[in-house]
Structures are given as C-alpha cells and as structure tokens.
N, C-alpha and C positions, 0 to 999 in steps of 0.2 A: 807037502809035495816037494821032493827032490829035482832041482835044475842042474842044468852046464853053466858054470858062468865063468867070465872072461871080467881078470880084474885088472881094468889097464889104471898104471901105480901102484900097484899092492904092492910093491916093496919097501913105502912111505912108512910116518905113522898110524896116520889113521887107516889108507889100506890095508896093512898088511893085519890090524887088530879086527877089522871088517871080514878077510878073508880066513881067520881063524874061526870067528865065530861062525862064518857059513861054513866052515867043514863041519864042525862039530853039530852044527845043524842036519848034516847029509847032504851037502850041496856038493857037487863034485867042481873042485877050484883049481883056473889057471891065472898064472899072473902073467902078465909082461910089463914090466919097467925098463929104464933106461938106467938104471943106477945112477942117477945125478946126483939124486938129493936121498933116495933109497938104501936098500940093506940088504945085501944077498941074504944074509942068516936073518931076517925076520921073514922069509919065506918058507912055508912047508908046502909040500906037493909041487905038480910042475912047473919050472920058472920057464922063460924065453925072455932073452933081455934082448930089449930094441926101442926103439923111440915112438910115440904116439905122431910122429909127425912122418914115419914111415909107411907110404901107402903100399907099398907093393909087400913088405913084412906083416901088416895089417889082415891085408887082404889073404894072405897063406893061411895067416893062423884061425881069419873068421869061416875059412871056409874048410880048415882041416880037422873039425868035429860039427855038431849038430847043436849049437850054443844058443842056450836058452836066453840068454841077456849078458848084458855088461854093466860092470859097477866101475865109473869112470870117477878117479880120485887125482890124474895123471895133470900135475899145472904147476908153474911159477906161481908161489903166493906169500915172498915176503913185499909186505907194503912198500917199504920204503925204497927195496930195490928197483921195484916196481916203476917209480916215481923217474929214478933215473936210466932204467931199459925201457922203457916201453915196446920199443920195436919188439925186442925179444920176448916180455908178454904176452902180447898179441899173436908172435908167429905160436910161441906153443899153447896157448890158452883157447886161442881162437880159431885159430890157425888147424892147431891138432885135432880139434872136437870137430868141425869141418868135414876133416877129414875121414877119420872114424866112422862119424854117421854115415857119412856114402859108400865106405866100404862097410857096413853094418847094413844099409837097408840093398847094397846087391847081393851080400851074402844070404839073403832073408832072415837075417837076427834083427827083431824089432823091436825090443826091449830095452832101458836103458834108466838106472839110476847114477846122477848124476849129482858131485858133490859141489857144490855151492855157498855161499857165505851168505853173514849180515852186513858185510859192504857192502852189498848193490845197495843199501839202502841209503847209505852216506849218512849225515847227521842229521839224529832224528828230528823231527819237526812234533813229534809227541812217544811219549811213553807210557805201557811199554809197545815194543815193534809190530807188527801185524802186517797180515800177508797181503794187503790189500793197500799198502802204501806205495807211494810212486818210486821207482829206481831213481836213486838220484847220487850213483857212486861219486865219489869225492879223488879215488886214488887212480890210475891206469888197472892196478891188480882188479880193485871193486869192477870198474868199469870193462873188464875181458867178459868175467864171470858175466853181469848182466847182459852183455851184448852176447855172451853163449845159452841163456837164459831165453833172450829173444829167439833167437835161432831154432833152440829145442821148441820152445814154443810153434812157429810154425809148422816144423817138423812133424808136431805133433797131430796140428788141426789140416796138413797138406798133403800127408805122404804115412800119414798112420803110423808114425812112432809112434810108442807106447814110452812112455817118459816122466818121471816124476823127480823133480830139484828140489836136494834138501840143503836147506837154508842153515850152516855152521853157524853155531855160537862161537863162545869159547874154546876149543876139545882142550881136553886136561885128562889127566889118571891114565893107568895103565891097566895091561892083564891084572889080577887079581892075585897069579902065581908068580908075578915079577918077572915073565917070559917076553913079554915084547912094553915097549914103551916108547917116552920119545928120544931120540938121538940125532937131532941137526947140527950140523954146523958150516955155518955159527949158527947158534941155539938165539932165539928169538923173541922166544914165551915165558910169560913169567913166572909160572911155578916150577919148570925146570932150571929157570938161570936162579930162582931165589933158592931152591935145594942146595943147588952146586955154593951160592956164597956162604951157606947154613953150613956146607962140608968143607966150607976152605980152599971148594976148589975154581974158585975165581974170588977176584976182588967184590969190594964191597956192592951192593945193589942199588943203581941212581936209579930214585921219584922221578919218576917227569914228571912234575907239575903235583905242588901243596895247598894250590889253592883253587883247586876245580870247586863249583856251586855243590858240593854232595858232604856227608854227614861228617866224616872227615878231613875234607879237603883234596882226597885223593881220585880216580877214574873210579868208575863204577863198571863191570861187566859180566857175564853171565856166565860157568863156568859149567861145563857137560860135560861128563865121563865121557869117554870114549868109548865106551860098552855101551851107555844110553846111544850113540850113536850106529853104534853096529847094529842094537837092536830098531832103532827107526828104519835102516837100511834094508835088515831081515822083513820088516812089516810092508814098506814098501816094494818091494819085488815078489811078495806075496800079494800084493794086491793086484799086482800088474801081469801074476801068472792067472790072475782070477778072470782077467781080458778089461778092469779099468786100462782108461786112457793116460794116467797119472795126473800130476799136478803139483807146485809149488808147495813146502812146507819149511817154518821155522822149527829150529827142534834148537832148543834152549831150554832151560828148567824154570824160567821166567821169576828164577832169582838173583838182583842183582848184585854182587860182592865188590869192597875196595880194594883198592891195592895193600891198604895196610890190614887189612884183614886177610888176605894171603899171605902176607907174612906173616902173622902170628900163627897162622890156622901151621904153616912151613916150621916156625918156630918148635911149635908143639910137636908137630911130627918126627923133625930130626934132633930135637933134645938141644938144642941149641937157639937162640937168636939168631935173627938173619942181619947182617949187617949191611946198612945202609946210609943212603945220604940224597938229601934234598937234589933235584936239579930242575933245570927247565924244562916247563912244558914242549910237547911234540908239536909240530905243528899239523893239524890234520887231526889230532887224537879229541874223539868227542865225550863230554864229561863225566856222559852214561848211555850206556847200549844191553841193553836187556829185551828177551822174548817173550810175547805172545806164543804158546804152540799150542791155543785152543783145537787149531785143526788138524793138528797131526793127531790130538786126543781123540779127536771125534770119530773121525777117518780113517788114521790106519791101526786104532786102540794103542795108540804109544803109549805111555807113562815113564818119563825118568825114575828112572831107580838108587839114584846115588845124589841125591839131593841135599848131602851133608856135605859141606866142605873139607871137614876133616876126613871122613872118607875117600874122597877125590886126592888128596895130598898126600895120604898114608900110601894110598896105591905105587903114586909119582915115586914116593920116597922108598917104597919097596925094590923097584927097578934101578932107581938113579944107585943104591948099595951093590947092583951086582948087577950092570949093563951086561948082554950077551953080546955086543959089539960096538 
C-alpha cells in the first residue's frame, strides 16, 4: 500500500537513503530540511527547506496535502558536541519533535516513525542490548533522544499517536549504485574517516583506546547498512498503516565488530592499509555496544541483509570514489 509521507531531515544520510527507498517502493515522498548538516543533491522529488523547529512552516506544509505519516530523522547527533551545547540539543531535538507532533496531530497526520539511537541506553549493564532495559543516557545527545522517546510514548497511549522508535545501531554503507552515501562535516564515523585515511585524504587514524576488555583491545560495535535500515523503516510504517499503535525497536545486526577489524575489513576494500596510531581512550566511549533485535524480527519480519562487513565497506568505499556532493 502506497502513503504520502513527510520526511522531516531527508536531506541527511540516513534520510535521504530512507527516502529513496520509499519512492521506489511507490510511496509518494516530501522532504523538508534545513540544510545544516543535509544535501540539496541527495534529494529527489519535492524539497521545502525550513527548520523542524518552525511552527507556522510546519503547519503550511502538514496541512497542504493529505499526509499519511512522518519519517522524523531531523536532530543534533554528534556526542561530543552535544556534551558542550546542550542547550542547543534540546531546543532542536526536543524542542523541535514537540513541536511537530502538535502541528502533526491538528493537522490529523497521526502517524509517525521516528529515528532514535542506542544511547538512551548509556553503558550497558549486560550484553547484548534489549528493548526492555532501562534509559540510562550517559551524553546530553543520548539523553534528548530518550526524553523524545518518553514523550512519543505518552503521545502514543494519550492522544492516539501512532508511533514506532527505531533504536540506531551503527548506520554504515551506502546505495548500492554509489548514488547517495555519507558526507558530514566534519565526518565523525569511523568507516568513512578510515576510507578517507586508506585514500590519503586525511591524516593518519587515532585508536581511542588499545586496551578496552574485548578480543583485541579495541571498542566493539554493531555495524547496519543503511539499507537494513531503510528497510526496518519501510516495515514499520507498514505496520502502523495496518492501524498498530507502534512501539520501541533495536535494529542492529546483533554483531559486534572492533575498531581494528574495520580497518582491515577498509583495508581490503580500498587496496590499501589504513594508517594509524594508538591514542587515548574517549571518555564516555563504552567497551561494547551490540543489538538484540529479536523484536523487530518477530514484529515487523525485519531481517538484516548485509550482515558481512565487507559488504557494508565495499558500499562506503563505492561512494567515498565518486561523492555526488
């Protein structure tokens, strides 16, 4: 079944890879970004650029078609930044999603998948993660997500949202055709900063930390295409056109990867060594973070698809040779 949907951030990465795959599903797609951190050219179909934290722009666009749900990607989410804004966090993380939902349930769009992390979780207290552990964010960033987590929640059980949060692992890999990928900056992630030091085009790549409790000494985490993601997104909004209520989900491949095992896996991809060098651990950065997504299996018949690392980097490294912007 074919929707209207309203992708506030789809000019991101992970939006705008979200919002390809629902067209090509038949989904009829609008975005609106602000272009902060976004990409005009990784949009196709109609753009409106404007701020999630504009109510009276909000309000024009949810009530200027007949919009079957929203796929909300639209946030501050470097940690560290995080750490030292918070104000600014809050006003758009929490602040913005606030907003939206009340311009969303007057416009009568009551649908809403909404992108979320494994911060809230903070550091685990067992492994691997599951959906029935307590929020216990560690960062400001962790800590918006959760408290918009909370929020949709009531929303959900007070006011008849219809609302399902999916819990990001890692996102990693790109299109398949090397048409959209990632492009931050400053770039943040590790298998596009470790591509770029593989091409020469940054200095070498600092370890945080050689001596974490894991098999080689390095962090441990979970690494998801970004297409496994689109499609968890596609499932959930299909279930929520079915009239579920939604619900909380990890979507992780509930395999955990080192740091120095992306770099080889990088290695091998771009024909090169990645070069690097020991440094200090982060502080905040926990040893290992891996998924449970028994329930998104169950529930919305998920399954990751790209469950080989080397496939996930071959994607990255397909892109990183011929950015479209």
């Amino acid at each position: 079944m074919s929707a209207r949907v309203l992708v506030i951030g789809g000019a991101g990465y992970i939006g705008s890879i979200c919002a390809r795959v629902f067209s090509d599903a038949g989904h009829r797609i609008v975005t609106l970004d602000n272009l902060s951190t976004g990409h005009r050219g990784a949009v196709s179909g109609p753009f409106i650029e404007g701020d999630i934290r504009d109510r009276k722009l909000l309000q024009e666009v949810l009530r200027s078609e007949p919009f079957d749900a929203v796929l909300h990607f639209a946030a501050k989410s470097v940690v560290g930044h995080s750490v030292h804004q918070p104000a600014h966090y809050f006003d758009v993380n929490v602040g913005g999603t606030i907003g939206l939902v009340q311009e969303m349930l007057d416009a009568g769009v009551r649908r809403m998948v909404f992108s979320s992390t494994c911060a809230i979780y903070g550091t685990p207290l067992t492994l691997p993660l599951t959906e029935d552990l307590p929020f216990a964010p560690v960062s400001p960033y962790g800590e918006t997500k959760a408290m918009v987590e909370r929020f949709l929640a009531l929303c959900r059980e007070r006011e008849g949202l219809q609302v399902t949060c999916l819990r990001y692992f890692n996102a990693a890999g790109a299109m398949l055709d090397g048409s959209l990928g990632e492009a931050h900056d400053p770039e943040t992630h590790l298998i596009p900063l470790a591509i770029q030091a593989a091409m020469g085009r940054r200095p070498p790549l600092k370890l945080f930390g050689t001596d974490y409790p894991t098999r080689d000494g390095t962090c441990v985490r979970d690494y998801i295409h970004v297409l496994d993601l689109a499609d968890a997104h596609l499932r959930a909004l299909k279930q929520l056109l079915e009239g579920d209520s939604g619900d909380g989900y990890n979507v992780g491949t509930g395999q955990g990867t080192t740091v120095r095992e992306v770099l080889a896996a990088t290695g091998r991809a771009v024909g090169t060594p990645v070069p690097h060098a020991p440094a200090p651990r982060r502080a905040g950065d926990p040893a290992a973070l891996y998924a449970q997504s028994d329930k998104a299996r169950l529930t919305l018949g998920w399954e990751p698809r790209f469950t080989d690392l080397d496939d996930i980097v071959s994607s990255a490294v397909k892109w990183a040779r011929s950015p479209q912007f």
